[in-house]
C-alpha positions in Angstrom: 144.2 74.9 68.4 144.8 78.5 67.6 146.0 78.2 64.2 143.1 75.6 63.5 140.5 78.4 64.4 142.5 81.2 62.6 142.4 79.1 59.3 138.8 77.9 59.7 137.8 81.7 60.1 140.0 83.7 57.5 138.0 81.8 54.4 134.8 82.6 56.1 134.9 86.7 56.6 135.7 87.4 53.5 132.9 85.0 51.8 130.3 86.8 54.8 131.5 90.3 53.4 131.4 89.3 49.9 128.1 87.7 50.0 126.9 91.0 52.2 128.3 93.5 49.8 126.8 91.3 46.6 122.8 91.1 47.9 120.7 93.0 46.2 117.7 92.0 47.7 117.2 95.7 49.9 118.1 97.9 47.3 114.2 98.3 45.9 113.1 99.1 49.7 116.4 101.5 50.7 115.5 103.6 46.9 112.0 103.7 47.6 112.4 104.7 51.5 114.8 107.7 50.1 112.1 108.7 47.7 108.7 108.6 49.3 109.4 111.5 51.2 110.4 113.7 47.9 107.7 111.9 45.6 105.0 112.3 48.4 106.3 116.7 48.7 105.9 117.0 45.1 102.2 115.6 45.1 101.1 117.2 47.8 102.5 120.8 46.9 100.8 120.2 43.3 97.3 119.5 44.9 97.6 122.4 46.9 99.0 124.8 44.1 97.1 123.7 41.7 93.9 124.2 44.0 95.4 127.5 45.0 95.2 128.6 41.5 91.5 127.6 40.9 90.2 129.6 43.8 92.8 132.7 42.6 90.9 132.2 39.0 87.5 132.2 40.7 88.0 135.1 42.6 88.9 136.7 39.6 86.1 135.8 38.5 83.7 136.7 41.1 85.4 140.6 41.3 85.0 140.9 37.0 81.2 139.4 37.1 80.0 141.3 39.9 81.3 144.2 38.7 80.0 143.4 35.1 76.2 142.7 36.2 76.2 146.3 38.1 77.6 148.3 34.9 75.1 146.3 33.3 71.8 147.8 35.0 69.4 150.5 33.4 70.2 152.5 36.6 73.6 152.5 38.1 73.3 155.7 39.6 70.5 155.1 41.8 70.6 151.2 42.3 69.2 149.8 44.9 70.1 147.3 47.9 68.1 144.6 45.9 70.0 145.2 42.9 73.4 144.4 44.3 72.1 141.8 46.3 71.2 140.0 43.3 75.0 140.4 41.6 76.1 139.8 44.8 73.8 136.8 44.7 76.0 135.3 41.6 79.4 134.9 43.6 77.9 132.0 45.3 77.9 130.3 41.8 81.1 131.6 40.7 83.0 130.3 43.9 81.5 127.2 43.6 82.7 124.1 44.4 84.7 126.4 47.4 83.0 127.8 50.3 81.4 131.6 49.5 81.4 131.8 53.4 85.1 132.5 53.0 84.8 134.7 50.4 85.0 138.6 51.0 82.9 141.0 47.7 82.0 144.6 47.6 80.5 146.1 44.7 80.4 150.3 44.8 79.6 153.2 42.5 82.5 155.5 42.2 81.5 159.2 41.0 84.3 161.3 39.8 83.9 165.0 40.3 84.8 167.8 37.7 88.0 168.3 39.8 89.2 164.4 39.6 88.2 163.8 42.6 86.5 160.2 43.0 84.1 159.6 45.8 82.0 156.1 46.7 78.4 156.7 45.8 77.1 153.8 47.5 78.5 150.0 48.1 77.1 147.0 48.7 78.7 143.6 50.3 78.5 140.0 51.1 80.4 138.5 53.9 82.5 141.7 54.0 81.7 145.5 54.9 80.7 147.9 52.5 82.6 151.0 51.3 81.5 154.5 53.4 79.4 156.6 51.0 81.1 159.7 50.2 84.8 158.2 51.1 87.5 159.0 48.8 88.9 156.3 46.5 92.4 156.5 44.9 91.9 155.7 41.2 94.5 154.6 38.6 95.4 157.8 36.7 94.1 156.3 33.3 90.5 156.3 35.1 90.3 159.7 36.3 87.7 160.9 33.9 86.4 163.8 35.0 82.3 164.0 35.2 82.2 160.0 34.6 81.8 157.3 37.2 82.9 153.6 37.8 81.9 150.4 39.2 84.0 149.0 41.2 84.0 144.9 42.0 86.5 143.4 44.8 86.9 140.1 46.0 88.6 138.4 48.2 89.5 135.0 49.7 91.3 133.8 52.6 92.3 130.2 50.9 93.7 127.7 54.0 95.4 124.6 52.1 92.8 120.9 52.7 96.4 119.0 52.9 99.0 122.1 55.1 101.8 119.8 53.9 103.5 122.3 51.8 101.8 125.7 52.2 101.4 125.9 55.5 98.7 129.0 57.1 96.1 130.9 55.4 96.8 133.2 52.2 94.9 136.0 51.0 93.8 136.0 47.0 92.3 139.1 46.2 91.6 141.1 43.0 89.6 144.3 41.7 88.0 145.4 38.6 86.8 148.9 37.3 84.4 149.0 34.7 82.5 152.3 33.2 78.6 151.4 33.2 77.4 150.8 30.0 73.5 151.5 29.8 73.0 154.5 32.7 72.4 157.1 31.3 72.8 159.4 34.2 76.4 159.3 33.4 
């Protein structure tokens, strides 16, 4: 009896283990279960870098035109609230389709002494607060004309990921601009 059972099962472990190691029937779900998880990181981290990027271009953007439209007005020197209101006015359309409640944009008028010596005139802000008139600004050497004055645009944006699968928290885009005005002639 034992030797009948030991023959009968010999031929049939090694056929069970043969036939086990030839299926290929799994292989398709084991690949694909070992690559969703990188496939699925690589999409998500391009959606949110690639939207990361836009909004870095568009505040760019927002810091260069608001700057742009100030240096562009008769009187630079003595602009008023309603004037920068109205630059102000066209970062709504340059952040646009993101959120301008997240975005941070001063605009001031920086007058540079005979000494060097560059002080804000006056400033002007949405969502953010405004530059102290008469507070000193530190200047890139290559501006520091004396007797001349700048506009200076500044934007900011606090850009939280839609997905958080790859960049996790909030990062903060930011860029400024200098530009001389160009038709005040008060300067």
């Amino acid at each position: 009896m034992r030797m009948l059972r030991s023959i009968v099962a010999k031929p049939l472990f090694p056929a069970c283990l043969r036939a086990f190691v030839t299926d290929k029937r799994g292989v398709s779900a084991v690949e694909f279960a070992l690559l969703l998880p990188l496939m699925l990181t690589l999409y998500l981290g391009g959606v949110e870098l690639s939207q990361g990027i836009s909004i870095d271009r568009k505040v760019t953007l927002t810091a260069r035109t608001v700057a742009d439209l100030v240096a562009q007005a008769q009187s630079v020197s003595t602009a008023t609230t309603a004037d920068a209101a109205s630059a102000l006015g066209a970062a709504a359309a340059i952040m646009a389709p993101y959120p301008i409640d997240a975005a941070k944009i001063v605009v001031s008028l920086i007058e540079i002494d005979k000494n060097g010596n560059a002080k804000v005139k006056w400033s002007s802000a949405k969502n953010a607060t405004p530059r102290a008139a008469g507070s000193s600004v530190t200047l890139p050497t290559a501006l520091q004309v004396p007797e001349t004055s700048l506009v200076l645009g500044e934007a900011s944006y606090d850009y939280q990921p839609s997905i958080g699968y790859v960049v996790t928290g909030s990062m903060k885009l930011s860029n400024q601009i200098y530009m001389r005005p160009r038709l005040d002639t008060a300067t």
